[in-house]
N, C-alpha and C positions, 0 to 999 in steps of 0.2 A: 554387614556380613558379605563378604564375599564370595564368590559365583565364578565357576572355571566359565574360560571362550566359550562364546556358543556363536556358532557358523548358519545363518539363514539359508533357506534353499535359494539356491539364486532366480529360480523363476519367479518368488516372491518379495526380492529387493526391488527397488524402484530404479531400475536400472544404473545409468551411471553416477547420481545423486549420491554422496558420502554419508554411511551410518554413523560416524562418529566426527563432532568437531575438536580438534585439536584446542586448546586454549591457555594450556599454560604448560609447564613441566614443573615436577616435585611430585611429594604427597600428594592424594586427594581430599581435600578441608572436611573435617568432620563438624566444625559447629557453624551455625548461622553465621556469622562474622567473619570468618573461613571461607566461605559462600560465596559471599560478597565482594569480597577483598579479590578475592582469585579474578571473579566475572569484570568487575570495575577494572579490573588493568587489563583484560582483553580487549576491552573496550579501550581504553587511551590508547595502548599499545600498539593491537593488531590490528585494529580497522581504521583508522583513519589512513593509510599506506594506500590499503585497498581500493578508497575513494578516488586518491589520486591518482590513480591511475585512468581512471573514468573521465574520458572526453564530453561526455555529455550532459556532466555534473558536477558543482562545485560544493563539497559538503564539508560544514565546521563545525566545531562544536561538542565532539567526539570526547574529546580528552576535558572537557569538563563534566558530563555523563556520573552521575551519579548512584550507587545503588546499596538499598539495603534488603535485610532478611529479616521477616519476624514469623514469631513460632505459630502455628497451626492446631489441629488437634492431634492427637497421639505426638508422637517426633516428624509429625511434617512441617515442612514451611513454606512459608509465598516468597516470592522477591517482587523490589519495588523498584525501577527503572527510572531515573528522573533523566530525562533527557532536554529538560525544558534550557532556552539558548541555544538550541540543535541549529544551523542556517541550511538552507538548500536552495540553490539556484541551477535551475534547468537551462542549458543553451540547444534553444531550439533550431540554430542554425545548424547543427553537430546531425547528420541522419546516420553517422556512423553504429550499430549497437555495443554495447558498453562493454568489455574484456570481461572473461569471467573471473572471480574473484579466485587467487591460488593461495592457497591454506598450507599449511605444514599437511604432512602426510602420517594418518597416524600406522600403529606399525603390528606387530604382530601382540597381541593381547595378550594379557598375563594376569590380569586381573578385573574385578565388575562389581558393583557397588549399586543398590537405588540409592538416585541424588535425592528422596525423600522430599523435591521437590513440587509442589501440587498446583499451584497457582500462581503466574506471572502478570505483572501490570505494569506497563512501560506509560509513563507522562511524558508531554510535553506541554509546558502551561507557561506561556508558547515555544511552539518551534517555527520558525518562518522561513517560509516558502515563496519564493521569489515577490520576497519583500512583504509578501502578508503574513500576520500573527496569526499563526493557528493551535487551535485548544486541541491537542489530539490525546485519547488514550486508548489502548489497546491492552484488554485483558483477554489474558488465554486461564482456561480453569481445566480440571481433570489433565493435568501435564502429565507424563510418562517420559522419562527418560532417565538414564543411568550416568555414575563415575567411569571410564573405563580408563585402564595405564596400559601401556605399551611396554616393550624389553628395552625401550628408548629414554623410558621416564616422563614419557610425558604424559597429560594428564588432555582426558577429553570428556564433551558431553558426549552421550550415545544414545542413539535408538534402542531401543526395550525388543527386546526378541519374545518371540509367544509360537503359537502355534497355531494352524485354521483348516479343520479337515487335513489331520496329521499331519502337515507339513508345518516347516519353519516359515515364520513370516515376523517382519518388522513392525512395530505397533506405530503406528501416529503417534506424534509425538502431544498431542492436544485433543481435548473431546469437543470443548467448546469456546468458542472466540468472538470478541466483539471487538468492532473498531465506531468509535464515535468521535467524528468531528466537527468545528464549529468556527467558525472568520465573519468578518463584517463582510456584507456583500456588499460595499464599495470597494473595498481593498480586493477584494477579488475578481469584482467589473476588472478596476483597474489593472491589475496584472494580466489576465487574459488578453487583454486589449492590446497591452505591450507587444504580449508574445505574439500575436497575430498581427500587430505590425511589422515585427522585426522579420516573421517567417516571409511575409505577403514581397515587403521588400526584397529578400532574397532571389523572389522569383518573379523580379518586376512589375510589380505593383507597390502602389500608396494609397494606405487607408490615412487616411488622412486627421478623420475621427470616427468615433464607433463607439455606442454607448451602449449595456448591456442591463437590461429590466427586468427581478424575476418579484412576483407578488404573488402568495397563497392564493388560491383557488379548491377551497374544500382542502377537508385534512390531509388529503395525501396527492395534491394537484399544484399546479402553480403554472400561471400568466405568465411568458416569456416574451419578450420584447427586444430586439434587437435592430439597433441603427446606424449608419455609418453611410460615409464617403469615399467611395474607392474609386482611383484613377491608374489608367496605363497609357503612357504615351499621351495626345492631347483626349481619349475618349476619358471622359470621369462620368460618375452617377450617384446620385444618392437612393440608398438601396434599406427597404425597410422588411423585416422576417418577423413576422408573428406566429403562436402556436401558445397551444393548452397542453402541458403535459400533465398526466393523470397515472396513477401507478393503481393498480389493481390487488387485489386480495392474492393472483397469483404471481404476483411481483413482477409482472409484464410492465412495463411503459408505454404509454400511448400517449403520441402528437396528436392532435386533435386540431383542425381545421388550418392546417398549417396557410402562410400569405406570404409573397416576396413581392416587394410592389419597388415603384422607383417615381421623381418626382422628372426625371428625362422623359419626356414623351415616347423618343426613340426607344430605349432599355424597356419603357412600360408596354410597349407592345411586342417587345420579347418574351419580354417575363409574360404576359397575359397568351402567348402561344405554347409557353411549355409550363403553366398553372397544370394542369390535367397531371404532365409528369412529374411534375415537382411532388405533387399529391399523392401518386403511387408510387413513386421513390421513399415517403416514408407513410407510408402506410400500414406498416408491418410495423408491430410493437416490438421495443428493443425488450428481452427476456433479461432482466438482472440476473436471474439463476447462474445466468453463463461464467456470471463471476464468483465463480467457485473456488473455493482452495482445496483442490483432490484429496484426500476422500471428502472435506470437508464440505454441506454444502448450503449456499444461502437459504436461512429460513423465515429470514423476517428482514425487514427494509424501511427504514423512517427517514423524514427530512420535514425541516421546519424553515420556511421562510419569511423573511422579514428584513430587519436590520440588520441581525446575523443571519447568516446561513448555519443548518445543522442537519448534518446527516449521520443516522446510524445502521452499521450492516450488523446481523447476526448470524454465526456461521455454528453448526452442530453436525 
């Protein structure tokens, strides 16, 4: 059923951030396959353009991107996101920030529709990430968002309008979100490794090697071990970083007994003079809360080490 414009108070938009994405032009798809159909060619279509334009990223895989819809309770539905063969490689030598991504414009509203969509699950089983396979999914639940058409004909998702202490405001687009993922922590030593060669290089230096050890430590801790060979010029050293990291009940992270030692005599009695401040440099628990997605915010935080690596965030 459709719904004339409705105009938010502008104190309560998110500033310059667009309420409505553009994604196709025509009708708005009334059946699940409709849906589908529409989303899946935004996706081959309109995003992979976007990517390339991005200096600091190489991303493929777009236009194979899969998706369908199945039905729910009442006339709602989920959609399922296969993005699995997604590639992604980061060029760390790029400190450029990435363009912002420019969208069709959508135009003056004519019409409004709920997309009756409830619940989103995007796969990738895998997608890799500079060269490692990774099991990602991300479900979003309690979704909220509308059909809206323009005088133009084109057709976009929209932000839900509501009201908060009489005023117009724009709803979140999601209530609640999980992101779980999972890689072999070799393949992921290994790439790290890469990338902190290639950056180290850039600004003269050679790691030479560098091996990277993570092992459980109680259900929410893990042994970190980190080794390597860095050189500048004729000075080189072999350089060892130990630490306990431990995450807490209030999703804090704490280093624990951190060590940087070296097997140069010379470098060992550096590092043994700034041991005190290496110590109070991380001293302070990194707070995960911080990674929030606004309004949304982290409420729970897991990670499972071993062969794989697996971490899961939950945001409400």
């Amino acid at each position: 059923m459709e719904t004339p414009p409705q105009t938010p108070d502008s104190a309560a938009s998110s500033g310059d951030e667009p309420e409505a994405l553009v994604i196709a032009s025509g009708p708005r798809p009334t059946t699940p396959g409709e849906v589908a159909q529409v989303i899946e060619r935004f996706l081959h279509e309109t995003v992979p353009p976007i990517f390339e334009l991005d200096p600091t990223m190489d991303v493929r895989g777009f236009d194979a991107a899969r998706v369908t819809a199945h039905p729910l309770a009442g006339d709602l539905l989920g959609l399922d996101l296969d993005f699995s063969g997604l590639e992604v490689t980061l060029d760390p030598t790029v400190m450029d920030a990435p363009p912002t991504p420019e969208f069709p414009v959508f135009g003056t509203e004519v019409s409004r529709a709920d997309a009756k969509v409830a619940e989103v699950r995007a796969r990738a089983l895998p997608i890799r990430i500079q060269d490692v396979e990774v099991d990602a999914t991300v479900t979003a639940t309690g979704v909220h968002v509308d059909w809206a058409e323009d005088e133009l004909g084109q057709l976009a998702l929209a932000l839900k309008h509501g009201t908060s202490g009489g005023e117009a405001v724009t709803v979140f687009p999601v209530d609640d979100l999980s992101i779980d993922l999972s890689a072999q922590q070799q393949a992921v030593s290994d790439a790290v490794v890469k990338m902190v060669q290639e950056s180290a290089e850039s600004q003269g230096f050679k790691v030479s090697s560098m091996e990277i050890k993570l092992t459980q430590a109680g259900s929410r801790g893990a042994h970190v071990r980190v080794a390597g060979k860095v050189k500048r010029g004729l000075l080189g050293a072999s350089l060892l970083f130990t630490t306990e990291a431990q995450l807490g009940d209030d999703l804090k992270l704490q280093l624990l007994k951190p060590t940087l030692t070296s097997h140069n005599p010379f470098i060992g009695l550096l590092l043994l003079a700034v041991r005190k401040q290496i110590r109070e440099e991380l001293k302070d628990p990194i707070d995960l809360r911080d990674l929030q997605l606004d309004p949304l915010k982290l409420v729970d935080a897991q990670f499972e080490v071993g062969e794989h690596l697996r971490v899961r965030l939950d945001y409400r």
